[in-house]
C-alpha positions in Angstrom: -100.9 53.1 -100.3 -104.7 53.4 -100.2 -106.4 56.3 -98.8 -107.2 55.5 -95.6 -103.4 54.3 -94.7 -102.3 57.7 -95.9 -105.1 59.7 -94.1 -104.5 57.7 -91.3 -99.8 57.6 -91.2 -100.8 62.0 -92.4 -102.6 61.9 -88.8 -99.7 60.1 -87.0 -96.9 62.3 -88.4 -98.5 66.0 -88.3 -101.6 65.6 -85.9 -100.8 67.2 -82.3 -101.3 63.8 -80.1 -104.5 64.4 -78.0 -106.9 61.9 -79.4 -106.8 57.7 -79.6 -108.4 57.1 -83.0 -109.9 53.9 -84.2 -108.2 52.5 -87.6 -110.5 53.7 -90.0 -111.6 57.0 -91.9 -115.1 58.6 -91.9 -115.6 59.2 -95.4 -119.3 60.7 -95.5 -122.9 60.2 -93.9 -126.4 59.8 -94.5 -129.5 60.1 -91.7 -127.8 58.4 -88.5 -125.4 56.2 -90.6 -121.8 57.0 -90.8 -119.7 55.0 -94.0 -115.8 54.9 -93.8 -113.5 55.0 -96.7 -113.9 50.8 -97.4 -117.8 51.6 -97.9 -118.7 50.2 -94.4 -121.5 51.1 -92.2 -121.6 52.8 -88.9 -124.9 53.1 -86.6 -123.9 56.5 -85.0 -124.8 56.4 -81.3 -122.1 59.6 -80.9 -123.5 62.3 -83.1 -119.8 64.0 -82.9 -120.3 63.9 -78.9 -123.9 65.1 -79.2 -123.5 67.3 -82.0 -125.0 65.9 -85.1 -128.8 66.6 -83.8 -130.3 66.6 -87.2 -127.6 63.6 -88.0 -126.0 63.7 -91.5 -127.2 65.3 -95.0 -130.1 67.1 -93.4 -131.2 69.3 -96.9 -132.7 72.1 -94.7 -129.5 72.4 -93.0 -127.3 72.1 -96.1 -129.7 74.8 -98.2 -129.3 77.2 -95.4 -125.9 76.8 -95.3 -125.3 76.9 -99.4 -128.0 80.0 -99.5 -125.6 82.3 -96.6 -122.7 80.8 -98.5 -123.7 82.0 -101.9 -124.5 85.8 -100.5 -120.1 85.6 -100.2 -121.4 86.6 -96.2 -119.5 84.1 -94.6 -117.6 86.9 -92.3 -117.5 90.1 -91.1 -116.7 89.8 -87.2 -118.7 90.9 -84.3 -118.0 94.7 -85.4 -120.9 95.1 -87.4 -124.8 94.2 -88.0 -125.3 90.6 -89.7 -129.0 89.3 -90.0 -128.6 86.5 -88.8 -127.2 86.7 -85.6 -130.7 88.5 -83.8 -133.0 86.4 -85.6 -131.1 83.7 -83.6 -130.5 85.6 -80.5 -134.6 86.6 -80.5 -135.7 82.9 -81.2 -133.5 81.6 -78.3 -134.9 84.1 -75.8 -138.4 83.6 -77.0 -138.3 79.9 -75.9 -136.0 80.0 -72.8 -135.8 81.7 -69.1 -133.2 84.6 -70.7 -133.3 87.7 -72.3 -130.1 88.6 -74.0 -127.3 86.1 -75.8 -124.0 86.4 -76.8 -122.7 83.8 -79.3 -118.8 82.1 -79.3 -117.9 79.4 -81.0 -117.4 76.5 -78.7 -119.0 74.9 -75.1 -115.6 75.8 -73.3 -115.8 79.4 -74.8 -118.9 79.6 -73.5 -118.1 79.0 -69.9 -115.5 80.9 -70.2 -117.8 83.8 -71.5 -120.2 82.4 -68.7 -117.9 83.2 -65.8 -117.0 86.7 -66.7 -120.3 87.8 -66.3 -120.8 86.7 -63.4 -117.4 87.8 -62.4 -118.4 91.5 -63.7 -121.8 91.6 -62.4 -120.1 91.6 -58.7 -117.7 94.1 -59.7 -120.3 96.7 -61.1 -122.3 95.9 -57.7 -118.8 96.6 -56.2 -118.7 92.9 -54.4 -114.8 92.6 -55.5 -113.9 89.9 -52.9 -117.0 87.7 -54.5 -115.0 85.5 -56.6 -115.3 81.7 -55.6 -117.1 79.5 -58.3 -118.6 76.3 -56.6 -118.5 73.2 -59.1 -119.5 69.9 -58.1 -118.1 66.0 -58.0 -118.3 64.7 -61.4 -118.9 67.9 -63.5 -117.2 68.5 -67.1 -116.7 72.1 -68.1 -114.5 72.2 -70.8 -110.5 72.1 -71.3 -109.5 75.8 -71.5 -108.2 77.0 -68.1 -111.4 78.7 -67.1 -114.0 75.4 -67.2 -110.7 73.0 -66.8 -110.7 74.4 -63.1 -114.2 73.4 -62.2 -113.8 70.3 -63.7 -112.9 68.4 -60.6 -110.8 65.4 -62.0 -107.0 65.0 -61.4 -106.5 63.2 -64.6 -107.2 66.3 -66.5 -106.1 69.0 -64.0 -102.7 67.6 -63.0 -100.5 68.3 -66.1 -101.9 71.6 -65.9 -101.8 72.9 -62.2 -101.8 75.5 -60.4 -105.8 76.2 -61.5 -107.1 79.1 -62.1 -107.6 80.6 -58.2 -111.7 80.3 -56.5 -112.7 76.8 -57.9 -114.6 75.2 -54.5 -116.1 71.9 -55.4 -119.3 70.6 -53.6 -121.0 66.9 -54.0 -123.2 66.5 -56.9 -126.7 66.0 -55.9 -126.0 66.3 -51.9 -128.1 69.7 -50.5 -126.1 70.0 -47.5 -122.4 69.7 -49.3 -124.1 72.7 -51.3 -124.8 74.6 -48.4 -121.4 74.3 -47.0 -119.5 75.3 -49.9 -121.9 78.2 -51.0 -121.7 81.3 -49.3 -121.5 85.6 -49.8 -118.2 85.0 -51.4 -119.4 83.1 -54.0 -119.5 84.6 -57.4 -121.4 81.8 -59.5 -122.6 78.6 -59.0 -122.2 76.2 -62.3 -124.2 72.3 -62.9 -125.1 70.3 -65.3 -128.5 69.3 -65.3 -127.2 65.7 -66.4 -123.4 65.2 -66.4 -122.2 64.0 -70.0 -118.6 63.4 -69.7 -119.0 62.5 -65.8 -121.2 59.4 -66.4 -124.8 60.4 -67.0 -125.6 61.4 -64.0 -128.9 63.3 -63.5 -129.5 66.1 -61.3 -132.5 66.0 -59.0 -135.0 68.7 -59.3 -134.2 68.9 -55.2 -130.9 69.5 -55.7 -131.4 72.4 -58.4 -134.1 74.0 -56.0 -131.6 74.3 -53.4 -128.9 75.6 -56.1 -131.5 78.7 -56.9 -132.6 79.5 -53.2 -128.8 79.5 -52.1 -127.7 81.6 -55.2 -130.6 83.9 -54.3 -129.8 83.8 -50.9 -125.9 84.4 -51.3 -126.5 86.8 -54.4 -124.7 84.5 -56.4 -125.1 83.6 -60.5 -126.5 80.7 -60.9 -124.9 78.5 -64.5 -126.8 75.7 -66.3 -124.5 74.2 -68.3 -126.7 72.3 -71.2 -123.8 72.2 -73.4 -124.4 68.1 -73.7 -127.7 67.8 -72.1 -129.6 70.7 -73.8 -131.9 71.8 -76.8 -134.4 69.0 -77.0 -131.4 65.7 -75.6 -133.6 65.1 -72.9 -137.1 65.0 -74.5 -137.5 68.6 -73.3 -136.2 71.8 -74.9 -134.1 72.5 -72.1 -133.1 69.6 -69.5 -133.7 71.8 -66.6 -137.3 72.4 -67.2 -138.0 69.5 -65.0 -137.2 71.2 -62.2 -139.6 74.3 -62.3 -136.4 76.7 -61.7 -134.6 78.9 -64.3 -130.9 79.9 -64.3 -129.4 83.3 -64.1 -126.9 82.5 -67.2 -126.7 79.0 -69.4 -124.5 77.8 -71.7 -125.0 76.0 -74.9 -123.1 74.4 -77.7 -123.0 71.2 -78.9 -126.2 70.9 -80.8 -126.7 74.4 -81.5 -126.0 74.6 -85.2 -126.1 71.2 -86.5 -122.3 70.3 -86.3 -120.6 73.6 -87.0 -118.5 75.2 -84.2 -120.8 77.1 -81.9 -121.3 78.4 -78.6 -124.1 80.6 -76.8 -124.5 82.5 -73.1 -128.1 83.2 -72.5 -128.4 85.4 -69.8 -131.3 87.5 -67.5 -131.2 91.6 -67.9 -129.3 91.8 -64.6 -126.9 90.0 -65.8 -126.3 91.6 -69.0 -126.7 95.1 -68.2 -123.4 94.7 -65.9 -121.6 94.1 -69.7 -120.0 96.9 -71.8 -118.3 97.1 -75.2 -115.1 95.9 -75.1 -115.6 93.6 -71.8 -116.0 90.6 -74.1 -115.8 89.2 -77.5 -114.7 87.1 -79.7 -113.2 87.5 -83.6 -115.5 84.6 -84.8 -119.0 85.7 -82.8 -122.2 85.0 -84.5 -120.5 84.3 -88.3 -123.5 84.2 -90.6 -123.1 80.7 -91.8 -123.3 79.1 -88.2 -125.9 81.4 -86.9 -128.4 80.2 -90.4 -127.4 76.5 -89.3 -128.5 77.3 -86.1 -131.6 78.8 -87.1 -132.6 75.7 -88.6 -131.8 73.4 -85.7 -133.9 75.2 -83.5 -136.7 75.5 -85.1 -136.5 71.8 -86.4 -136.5 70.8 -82.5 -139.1 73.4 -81.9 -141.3 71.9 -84.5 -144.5 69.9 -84.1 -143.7 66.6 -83.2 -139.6 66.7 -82.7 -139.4 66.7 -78.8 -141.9 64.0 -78.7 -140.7 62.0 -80.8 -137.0 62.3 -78.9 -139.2 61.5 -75.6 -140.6 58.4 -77.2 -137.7 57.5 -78.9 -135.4 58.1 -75.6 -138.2 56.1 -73.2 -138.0 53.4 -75.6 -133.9 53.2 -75.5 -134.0 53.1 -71.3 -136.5 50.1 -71.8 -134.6 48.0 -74.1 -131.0 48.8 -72.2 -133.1 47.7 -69.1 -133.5 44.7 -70.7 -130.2 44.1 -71.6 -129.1 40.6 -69.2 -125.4 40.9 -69.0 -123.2 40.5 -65.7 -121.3 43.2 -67.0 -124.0 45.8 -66.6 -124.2 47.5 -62.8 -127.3 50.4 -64.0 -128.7 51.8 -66.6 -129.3 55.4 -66.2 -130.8 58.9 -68.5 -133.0 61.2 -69.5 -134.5 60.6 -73.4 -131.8 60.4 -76.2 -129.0 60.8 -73.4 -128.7 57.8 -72.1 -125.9 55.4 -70.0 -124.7 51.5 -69.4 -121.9 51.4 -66.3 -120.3 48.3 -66.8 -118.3 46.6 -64.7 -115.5 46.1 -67.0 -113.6 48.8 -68.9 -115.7 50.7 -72.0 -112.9 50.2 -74.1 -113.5 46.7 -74.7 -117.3 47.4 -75.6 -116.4 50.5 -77.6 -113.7 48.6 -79.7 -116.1 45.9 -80.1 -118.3 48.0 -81.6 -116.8 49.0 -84.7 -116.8 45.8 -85.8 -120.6 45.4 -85.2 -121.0 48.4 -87.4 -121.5 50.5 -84.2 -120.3 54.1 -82.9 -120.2 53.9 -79.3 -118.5 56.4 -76.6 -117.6 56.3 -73.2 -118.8 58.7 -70.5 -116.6 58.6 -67.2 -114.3 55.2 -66.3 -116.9 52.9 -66.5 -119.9 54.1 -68.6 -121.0 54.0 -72.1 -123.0 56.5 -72.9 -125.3 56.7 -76.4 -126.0 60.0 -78.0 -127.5 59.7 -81.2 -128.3 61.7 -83.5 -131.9 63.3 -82.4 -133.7 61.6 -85.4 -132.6 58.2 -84.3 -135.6 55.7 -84.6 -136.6 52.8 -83.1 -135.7 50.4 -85.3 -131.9 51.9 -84.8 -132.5 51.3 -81.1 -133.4 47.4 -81.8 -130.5 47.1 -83.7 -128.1 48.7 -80.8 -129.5 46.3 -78.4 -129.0 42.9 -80.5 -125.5 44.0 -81.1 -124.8 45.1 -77.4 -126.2 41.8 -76.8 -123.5 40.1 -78.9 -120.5 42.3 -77.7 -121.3 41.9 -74.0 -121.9 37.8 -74.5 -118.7 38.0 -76.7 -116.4 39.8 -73.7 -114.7 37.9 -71.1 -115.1 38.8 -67.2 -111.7 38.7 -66.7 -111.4 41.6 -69.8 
């Protein structure tokens, strides 16, 4: 049996059944190509779902990792002082709206986290009966209980239901659904800036405006949730900065440390002065390994030249998907290396299609593909995406 028939019938017979994957095994990587156990070549337009920002073998990112490793620091829990973990927290406040963070090891942990604090703010100020969080149409949160009940879609929801109580969902980018749904009960407010899982929708910086004046108004937290969208996707360091208005809490994961499992709340004063010892944590908070990875992705996208080059790079993808001429394409729709195609037929057939182009594509909603590359990704990359799009999309059937 060779080794990817074993890897793969090992998946089948003790994996726990949540994931469709292709038939092949991902065997090692190098800059923003991916090779499977036969030696063949993926273009990676997934980055582990926005993950990989510094794609694969980045030295900086392995020394960093190898140099915490070698101190035998890899653990100690959130009990005690690590180096690490303020050096992070301090370089994250320095280039953001916040000025505390709290560090947990995934995007759904993170909202989790995110909600609490809000939730304990209003206690402390003695506003127990503020509890609703307002989601809107379209949003992803995240899976755990928490973010999986202001993620407004049945298909995920239903297996699971009741919800957890005070999810009130308004219309993504409509100002008067937000007025209607937001009022003194509310407790937080949550958006994505762009919606990743949803279909790469973007907000307007309207519709954020009127997020912060009614959370202002109604003494409510307002959430960013840049889990997907933020630290440099966009072209920007954040993908709210567009906007000209800041958040009272933000999540962030994805990115954050290269491809290890992370998670981060930044957070204003007011919000974090409501916390105490003992009102959160987390065994796993700010280990010393992630928090050097993360160190090094931050400053690589803070570093002269990175965000620019993502802005070029990204302006130059929404171009040549423009000018892709296929009946199959409805609109073509992003902000810089986050980027979308909704199709008129299912993604399935274009992502499946893929693989054998040498390409690893993702889908974003029912009918979108969305492409989140590595943040390196070059130009040349993106001409190769769109001559092989351009194959797949002549090669598919409108009846498929």
């Amino acid at each position: 049996m060779s080794q990817k028939a074993e890897t793969i019938q090992k998946d089948s017979a003790y994996s726990v059944p949540v994931a469709a994957r292709p038939e092949f095994v991902l065997a090692r990587g190098e800059g923003v190509t991916l090779y499977d156990t036969d030696g063949k070549a993926y273009t990676d337009w997934v980055a582990g779902i926005a993950v990989n920002a510094l794609g694969y073998g980045d030295a900086e990112l392995k020394a960093a990792v190898s140099a915490q490793m070698d101190t035998g620091l890899l653990h100690v829990s959130g009990l005690y002082h690590t180096q690490a973990m303020p050096e992070l927290a301090q370089l994250l406040c320095d280039n953001s709206f916040a000025d505390k963070a709290y560090f947990c090891n995934s995007g759904a942990e993170a909202i989790e986290g995110a909600l609490k604090f809000a939730r304990k703010r209003a206690y402390v100020n003695g506003d127990v009966n503020k509890t609703k969080v307002v989601s809107f149409s379209e949003g992803f949160h995240g899976r755990t209980m928490g973010a999986l009940a202001i993620t407004p879609k049945e298909k995920y929801q239903q297996p699971f239901k009741p919800m957890v109580p005070g999810a009130i969902v308004g219309e993504f980018n409509n100002v008067e659904s937000a007025k209607e749904v937001i009022d003194a009960d509310t407790v937080a407010v949550v958006v994505e800036p762009i919606q990743g899982e949803g279909g790469i929708h973007v907000a307007t910086a309207e519709f954020l405006a009127a997020l912060r004046q009614l959370c202002d108004a109604h003494g409510a937290a307002l959430i960013f949730d840049e889990i997907q969208c933020g630290l440099g996707r966009t072209g920007d360091l954040w993908a709210h900065s567009f906007a000209g208005v800041s958040p009272d809490i933000m999540a962030l994961a994805k990115p954050l440390a290269g491809g290890l499992p992370v998670g981060a709340i930044l957070t204003s004063d007011a919000i974090a002065s409501a916390m105490s010892p003992g009102d959160h944590g987390s065994t796993f908070s700010g280990g010393a390994v992630v928090m050097r990875a993360a160190k090094v992705v931050v400053n690589r996208v803070l570093s002269d030249g990175f965000l620019e080059h993502v802005a070029e790079v990204g302006e130059y993808l929404m171009e040549r998907l423009s000018e892709l001429n296929s009946p199959h394409i409805t609109d073509v729709r992003g902000r810089g290396l986050m980027a979308g195609i909704e199709l008129k037929i299912p993604p399935a057939s274009v992502v499946n299609a893929g693989y054998e182009h040498g390409l690893l594509l993702v889908s974003s909603g029912s009918n979108v593909i969305r492409f989140v590359p590595p943040l390196i990704i070059g130009k040349a990359e993106v001409d190769e995406l769109i001559d092989k799009l351009t194959a797949i999309l002549e090669g598919i059937d409108d009846d498929s």
